[in-house]
N, C-alpha and C positions, 0 to 999 in steps of 0.2 A: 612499457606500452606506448604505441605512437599515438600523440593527440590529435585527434580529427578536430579539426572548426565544423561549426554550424555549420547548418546550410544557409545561404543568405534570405532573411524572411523580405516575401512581398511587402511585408508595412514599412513607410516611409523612415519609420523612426523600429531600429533594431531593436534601440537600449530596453526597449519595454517586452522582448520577447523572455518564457519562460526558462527557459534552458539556453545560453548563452546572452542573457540579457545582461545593463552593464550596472544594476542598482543594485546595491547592498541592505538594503529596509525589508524585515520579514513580508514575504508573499503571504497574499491575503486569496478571498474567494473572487473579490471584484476583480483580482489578473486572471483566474479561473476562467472568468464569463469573458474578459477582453479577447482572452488567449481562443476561443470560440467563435468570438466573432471576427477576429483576424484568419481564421481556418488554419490555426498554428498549432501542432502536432507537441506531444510534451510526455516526457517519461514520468515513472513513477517507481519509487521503489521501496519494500519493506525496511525498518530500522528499529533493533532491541539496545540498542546501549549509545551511550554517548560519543565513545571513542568511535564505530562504525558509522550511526548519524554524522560526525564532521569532518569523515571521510568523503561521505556520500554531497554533501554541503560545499565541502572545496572542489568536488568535482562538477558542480552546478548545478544536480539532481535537484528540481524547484519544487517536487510534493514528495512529504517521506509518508507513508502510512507502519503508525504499530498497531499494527495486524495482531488478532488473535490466534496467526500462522507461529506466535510464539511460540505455542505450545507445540507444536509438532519441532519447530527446528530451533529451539532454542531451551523450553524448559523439559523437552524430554518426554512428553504426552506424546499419548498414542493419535490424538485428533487436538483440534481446537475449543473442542465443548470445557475442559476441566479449566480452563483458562479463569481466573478471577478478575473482581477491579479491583482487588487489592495490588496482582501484580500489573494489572493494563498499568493501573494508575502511575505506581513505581517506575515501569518501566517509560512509561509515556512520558516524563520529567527527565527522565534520562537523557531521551531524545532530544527533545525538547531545549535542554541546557549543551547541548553536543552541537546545535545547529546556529547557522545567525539566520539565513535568508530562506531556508526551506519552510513553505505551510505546512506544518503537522499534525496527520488526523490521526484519530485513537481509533481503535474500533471499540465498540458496547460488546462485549463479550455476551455467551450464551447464559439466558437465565439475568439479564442486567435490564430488560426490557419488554419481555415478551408480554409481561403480566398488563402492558398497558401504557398508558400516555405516561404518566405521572411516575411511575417507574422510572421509563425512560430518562424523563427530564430529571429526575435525582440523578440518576446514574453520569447524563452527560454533563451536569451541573460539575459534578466531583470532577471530570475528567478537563472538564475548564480554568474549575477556581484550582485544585490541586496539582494538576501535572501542568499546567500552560498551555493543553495543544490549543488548535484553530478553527478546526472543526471533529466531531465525532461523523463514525461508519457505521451503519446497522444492515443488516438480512433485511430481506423481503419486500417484496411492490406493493401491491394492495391492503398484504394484514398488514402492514408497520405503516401504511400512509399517514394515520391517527398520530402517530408517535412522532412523525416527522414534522408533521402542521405544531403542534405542540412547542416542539425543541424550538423552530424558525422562528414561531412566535415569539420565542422566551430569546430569540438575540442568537443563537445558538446554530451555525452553519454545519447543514447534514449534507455528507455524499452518502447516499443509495446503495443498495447491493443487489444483484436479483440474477436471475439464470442461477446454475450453479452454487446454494448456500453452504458455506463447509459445515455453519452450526448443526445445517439440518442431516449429519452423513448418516444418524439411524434410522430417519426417516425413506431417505436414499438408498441406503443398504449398496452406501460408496459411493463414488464421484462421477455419475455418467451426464454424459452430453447432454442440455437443456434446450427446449424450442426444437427440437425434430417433431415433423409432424403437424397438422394445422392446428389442432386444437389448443398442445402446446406453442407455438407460436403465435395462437393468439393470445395465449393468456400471457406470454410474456412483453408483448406489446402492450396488453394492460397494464400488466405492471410496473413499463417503462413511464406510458402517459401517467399512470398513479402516480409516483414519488417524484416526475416533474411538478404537476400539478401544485401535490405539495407542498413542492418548495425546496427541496432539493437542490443542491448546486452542480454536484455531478452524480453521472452514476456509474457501478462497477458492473460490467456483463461478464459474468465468468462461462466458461465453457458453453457458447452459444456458436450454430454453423456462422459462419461469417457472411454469408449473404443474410440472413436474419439482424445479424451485427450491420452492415451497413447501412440497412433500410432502417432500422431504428437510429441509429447515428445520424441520418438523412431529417427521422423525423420529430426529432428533439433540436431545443434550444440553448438544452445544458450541456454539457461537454460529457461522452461517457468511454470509459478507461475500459479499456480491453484486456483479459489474459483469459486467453484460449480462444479468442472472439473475433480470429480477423486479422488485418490489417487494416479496416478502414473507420475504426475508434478515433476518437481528438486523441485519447491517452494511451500509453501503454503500461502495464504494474507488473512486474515479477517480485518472488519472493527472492530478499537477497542472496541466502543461501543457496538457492540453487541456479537464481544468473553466475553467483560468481564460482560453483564446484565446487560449494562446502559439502553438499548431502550426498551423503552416503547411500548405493542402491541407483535405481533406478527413477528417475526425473519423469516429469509429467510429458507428453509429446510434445507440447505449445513451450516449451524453456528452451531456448537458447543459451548456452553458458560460454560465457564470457573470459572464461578464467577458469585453472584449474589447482583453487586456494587447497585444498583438501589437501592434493598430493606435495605443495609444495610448504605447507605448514607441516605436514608429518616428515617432510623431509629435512625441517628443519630443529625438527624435537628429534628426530635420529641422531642428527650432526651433534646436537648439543649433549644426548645420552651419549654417546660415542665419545666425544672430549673428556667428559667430567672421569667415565670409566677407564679411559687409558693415560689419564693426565695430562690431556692437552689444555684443559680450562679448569681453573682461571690459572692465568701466567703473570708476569711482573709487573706487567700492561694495566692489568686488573685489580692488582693487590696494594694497599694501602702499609705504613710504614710508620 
């Protein structure tokens, strides 16, 4: 694959840019807000294990989030709801210990917070002192505002979730388009100014029209990450698996794939079944004496 450079950033000093910057000291939330007030554009990508995190890490990717998208493309659920913190937790160390300079945020799975402030703060407590990350994700503008003022309070950096919540897909009855409509885009302007307020560092728009995504982008001070929401977000988030061709089936319309790992990892479990069955592997190359 050919290596694109950056684009050259307008700030006078490069080295501080999030994605081709030249510093090796884990990313925090204060380069979050720099990267905001510089109008500096930054990717994002999902990560479940170590070895993929310090993939994602040498390639410069400056925020990894472990997604409760786990479960659908990784522990084999049908949705994200059955997700635990037993494995966020697990998995979140993994990451964690896989990366040196990327900030990494857990998300509070479904059922880890809903019940309340104090819920919460247990919940992103564990996800701090146990796995390492840098900050926790939660669902919702307005009801989770309580739970966000809380976590800030207690030292504890929240990014936001809103448009689009996967926890809530019974509630949805599936994944449709959020903010069509005035009413729902007012309510998700409230929701936006909510979890700035606060205190929120970023927030995630998921599946919002992108004119509604840019007017809120416009009308915040925190940076907020886009997937399905536009092009006019500070961030962009895809689930790994499906920027790089891992999933199987049909992709959401807002993914772009990058790569097409699927085909070329089955083609390389063929190669290797094909060897062992006709005795090309292992050869003398490979055999000890």
């Amino acid at each position: 694959m050919t290596h694109v450079s950056p684009a050259p950033k307008s700030s006078a000093d490069s080295s501080k840019a999030l994605y081709g910057g030249t510093g090796s000291r884990r990313l925090t939330v204060r380069d979050i807000a720099a990267a905001k007030q510089r109008g500096e554009k930054w990717p994002m990508l999902t990560a479940y294990d170590a070895m993929t995190a310090s993939v994602f890490d040498d390639a410069g990717i400056p925020v990894m989030l472990v997604g409760d998208s786990m479960g659908n493309c990784h522990l084999g659920y049908e949705s994200t709801v059955p997700v635990t913190m037993d494995e966020m937790t697990l998995l979140s160390a993994a990451v964690v210990r896989g990366t040196r300079r990327a900030l990494i945020v857990g998300d509070l799975p479904f059922g880890s917070y809903q019940e309340g402030p104090v819920q919460a703060l247990r919940s992103a407590t564990r996800l701090i002192k146990d796995a390492g990350v840098g900050a926790v994700k939660l669902e919702g503008g307005e009801r989770s505002a309580h739970q966000i003022e809380l976590l800030v309070e207690a030292g504890i950096p929240v990014m936001a979730h809103i448009g689009l919540t996967p926890q809530s897909v019974n509630a949805y009855g599936g994944y449709p388009v959020q903010g069509r409509g005035e009413e729902a885009a007012q309510q998700l302007r409230r929701d936006a100014k909510a979890v700035q307020d606060a205190g929120a560092f970023a927030v995630v728009l998921e599946l919002v029209p992108a004119e509604l995504s840019a007017e809120v982008t416009r009308s915040l001070h925190i940076p907020t990450v886009g997937i399905g929401a536009g092009p006019d977000c500070d961030a962009q988030v895809l689930v790994w698996t499906d920027m790089a061709g891992m999933t199987n089936g049909r992709v959401p319309r807002f993914v772009k794939q990058y790569a097409q790992l699927r085909e070329v990892l089955g083609g390389a479990a063929k190669a290797f079944a094909e060897d062992v069955v006709g005795g090309a592997y292992p050869t003398e190359e490979h055999s000890f004496h």
